[in-house]
C-alpha positions, 0 to 999 in steps of 0.5 A: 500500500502507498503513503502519499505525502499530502501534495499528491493526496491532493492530485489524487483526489483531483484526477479521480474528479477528472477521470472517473469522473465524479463530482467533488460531493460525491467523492465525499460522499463516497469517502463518508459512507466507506467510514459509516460502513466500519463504523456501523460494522464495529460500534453498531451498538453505540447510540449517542455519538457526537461530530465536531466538524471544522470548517474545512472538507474534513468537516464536510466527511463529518456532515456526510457521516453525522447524517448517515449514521443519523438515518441508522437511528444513532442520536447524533450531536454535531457541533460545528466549529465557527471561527472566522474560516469561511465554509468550504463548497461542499462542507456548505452543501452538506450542512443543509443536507444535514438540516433537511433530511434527518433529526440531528441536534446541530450546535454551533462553536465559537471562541467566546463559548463555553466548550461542552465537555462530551462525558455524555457521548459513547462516541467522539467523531473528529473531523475538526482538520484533515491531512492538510494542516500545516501549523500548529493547533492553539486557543480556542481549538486547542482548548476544544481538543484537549477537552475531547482528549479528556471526556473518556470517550471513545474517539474515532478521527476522521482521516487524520487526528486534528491537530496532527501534521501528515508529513512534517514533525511536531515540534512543541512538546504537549501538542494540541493532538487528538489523541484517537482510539481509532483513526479511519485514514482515508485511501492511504496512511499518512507517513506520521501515522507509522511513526513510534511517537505518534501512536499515542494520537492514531490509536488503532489504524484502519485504512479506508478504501474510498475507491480513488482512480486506481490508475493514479494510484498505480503510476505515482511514486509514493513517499513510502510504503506499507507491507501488505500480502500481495507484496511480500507473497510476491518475493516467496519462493516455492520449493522443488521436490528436487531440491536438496539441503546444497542448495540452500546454501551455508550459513555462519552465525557468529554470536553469544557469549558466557552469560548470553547464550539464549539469543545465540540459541534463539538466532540459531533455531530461527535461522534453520526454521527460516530455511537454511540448508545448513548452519554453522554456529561459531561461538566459545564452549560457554554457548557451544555445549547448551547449543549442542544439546538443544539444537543438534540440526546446528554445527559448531565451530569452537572459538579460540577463547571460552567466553567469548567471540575473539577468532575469525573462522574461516568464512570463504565457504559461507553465503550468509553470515550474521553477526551480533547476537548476545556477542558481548563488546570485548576488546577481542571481539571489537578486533575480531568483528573488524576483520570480518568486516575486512575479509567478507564479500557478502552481505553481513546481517549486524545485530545487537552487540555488533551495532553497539561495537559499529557504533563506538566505531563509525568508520567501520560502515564505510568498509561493510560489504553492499548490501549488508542488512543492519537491524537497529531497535530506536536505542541502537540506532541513535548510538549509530547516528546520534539522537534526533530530535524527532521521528520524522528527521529519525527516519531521514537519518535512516534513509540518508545512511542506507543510500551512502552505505549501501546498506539495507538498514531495518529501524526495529518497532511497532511499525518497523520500517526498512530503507533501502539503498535506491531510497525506497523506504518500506513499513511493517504492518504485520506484529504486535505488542508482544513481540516487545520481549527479550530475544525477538531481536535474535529471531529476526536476525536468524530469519534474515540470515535463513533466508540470504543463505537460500539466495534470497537477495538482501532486499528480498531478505530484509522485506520478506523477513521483517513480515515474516517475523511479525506474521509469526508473532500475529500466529502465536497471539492466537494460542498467547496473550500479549503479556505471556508472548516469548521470543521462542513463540514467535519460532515455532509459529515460523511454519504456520506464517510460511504456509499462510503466505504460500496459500495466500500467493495461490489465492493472488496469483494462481498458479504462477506461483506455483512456479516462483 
């Protein structure tokens, strides 16, 4: 799915109007009647329900859906903010709508009056400012926001929450924000949406399809994009039945240390369930020997030192090799981790401890091989590159290091994101709370380093591997909550994700997929 940035939004609506064509109030029209639609599926139960409309279209989707959802027999409340904007064309058409056609209680909002409290209404509907606000929220609006923040009421944003920019930061540090429980983005998620800081305001996302002209859609190049089945089940490849464990190729993983020898366990266990034809794991005898009980499918090459990582292996017969999990950061490692850099070809897959080491040691990314796939959480990152001051220059920082590196570089959280190094910036939309526990690191760089054993390519690896990470983490929710999930969940539901995208490629692409 593309993330428009709020300029093409704009051309997009505009050549739907053009082409299809259709009228601008019908395309309202539309847009509403798609949020109705979930609204009614989701809180048809629900029957008090108030809608602040702005002055703006935003409003004018407010006026559709309060009428709407007025004909459905829910009491709706409309205030409708009056505040020296003139109305918009349509924002105007539908308020006589509204007036003519349905008993809706319609309540007029200036700065000189008193601002309602909402505490009486199950549902709040936002649609005060959509994507199109670009400065900041102050006075009396601000007031009227943080009253809705404050009602306890189950606040659903239309399009974007008020207050909230699509595709530039906040600056201030108590902004006036909605802060949604749902928010209903219209066609397209807006890049802020995905951003960690943000969560707070979108609550849970929900991308509503309002039928914009599918030719624009197909032809633009959008700001970013958001990981969706038919994307990743495009990248899988099916097995032959001649196929033998040769041809999955070998892979190294060089990881742990004395006290830290689950997550080498863990990367490794992923590693092979990924599908790597063979593993190596080199390690001191401190991680070797609780390996070898446990994972007998793995070999092992002993480390000179018996607590940690201080001797490069031979590595000319490796196609994957990753590296970082539960490493430690000793001066012999640091040496070791160096000369790896120096004497590999092939992508490196960096975790962990070898971040923190590449960190400490920033002129190190200069020499990592093309194509190497680093897997920084936000803490990491910022120790690579230096703190930001807000998401959105996070994320340029991200983008501006994978395109002068030449490194594919995956920024870990809810919505991880992945940049690349043509400067295509993708977003994860598989995962969930759960997975925020100890060891769900190592799993995906043993994931990553499965699937580059295999031939996968490094932007094949990364997307497919990210996905497949949190779709495995979905499964397991199933038989888990979000508080008893644990890193080795998310391993053994590695298969079920597996053959999830395999029937699921069937489905979209028939039976050419039986031949990928």
């Amino acid at each position: 799915m593309k993330i428009l940035n709020t300029t093409q939004i704009r051309e997009a609506d505009s050549f739907t109007i053009a082409n299809e064509p259709i009228s601008s109030i019908d395309l309202m029209e539309r847009a509403a009647t798609r949020c109705v639609d979930f609204i009614r599926d989701q809180f048809d139960m629900f029957s008090e329900i108030a809608v602040v409309a702005g002055p703006g279209n935003n409003g004018g989707d407010g006026l559709v859906i309060a009428r709407q959802l007025s004909l459905m027999g829910k009491n709706i409340t409309v205030f409708i903010l009056n505040v020296g904007i003139p109305f918009s064309q349509d924002f105007q058409i539908n308020l006589e709508r509204l007036q003519n056609q349905t008993k809706v209680s319609v309540v007029e909002l200036q700065p000189n009056y008193e601002i309602p409290d909402f505490q009486n209404f199950e549902i709040v509907i936002d649609a005060i400012f959509g994507s199109g606000l670009n400065r900041s929220v102050t006075g009396f609006i601000a007031e009227l926001i943080t009253k809705i923040n404050h009602s306890g009421s189950f606040v659903i944003a239309v399009d974007i929450p008020s207050g909230m920019f699509a595709d530039q930061p906040v600056e201030e540090k108590n902004p006036a924000i909605i802060q949604a429980n749902l928010t209903l983005s219209l066609q397209f998620p807006k890049l802020m949406m995905l951003l960690p800081e943000m969560a707070v305001y979108i609550g849970e996302l929900q991308v509503i399809d309002i039928g914009l002209h599918p030719a624009f859609i197909q032809q633009i190049k959008p700001e970013a994009v958001l990981l969706e089945d038919f994307i990743v089940c495009g990248l899988l490849r099916r097995r032959s039945k001649f196929d033998h464990k040769g041809i999955f190729d070998h892979a190294l993983l060089i990881a742990g240390s004395r006290t830290k020898s689950g997550a080498a366990i863990m990367s490794a266990q992923a590693c092979l369930r990924a599908g790597a034809g063979l593993l190596t794991v080199h390690a001191p005898d401190a991680v070797i020997s609780p390996l070898r009980s446990v994972l007998p499918e793995a070999m092992f090459s002993l480390d000179a030192d018996s607590e940690h990582f201080s001797q490069l292996p031979e590595i000319e017969i490796y196609n994957s090799i990753a590296i970082g999990p539960g490493l430690g950061k000793s001066h012999e490692t640091a040496s070791a981790f160096k000369l790896l850099i120096q004497q590999t070809t092939i992508p490196l897959v960096i975790d962990a401890d070898a971040l923190n080491i590449l960190s400490e040691n920033p002129t190190w990314l200069a020499f990592l091989p093309e194509g190497s796939i680093l897997t920084p959480h936000i803490g990491e990152f910022d120790r690579l590159v230096g703190k930001s001051e807000h998401c959105f220059q996070r994320i340029q920082k991200q983008k501006e290091l994978s395109k002068k590196f030449g490194i594919y570089l995956i920024l870990k959280g809810a919505h991880t994101s992945i940049s690349c190094p043509d400067g295509t910036l993708y977003f994860n939309n598989t995962g969930n709370p759960g997975m925020a526990t100890g060891g769900a690191g190592d799993v995906l760089t043993g994931i990553l380093s499965g699937l580059l054993a295999q031939g996968y390519s490094s932007h094949d690896a990364a997307v497919l591997g990210v996905y497949l990470h949190g779709l495995a983490g979905d499964i397991a929710l199933n038989h888990q909550s979000e508080e008893s999930l644990i890193a080795t969940d998310i391993i053994g539901h590695l298969g079920e994700a597996f053959n999830y995208l395999h029937e699921t490629g069937k489905d979209i692409f028939g039976f050419k997929s039986l031949l990928k």
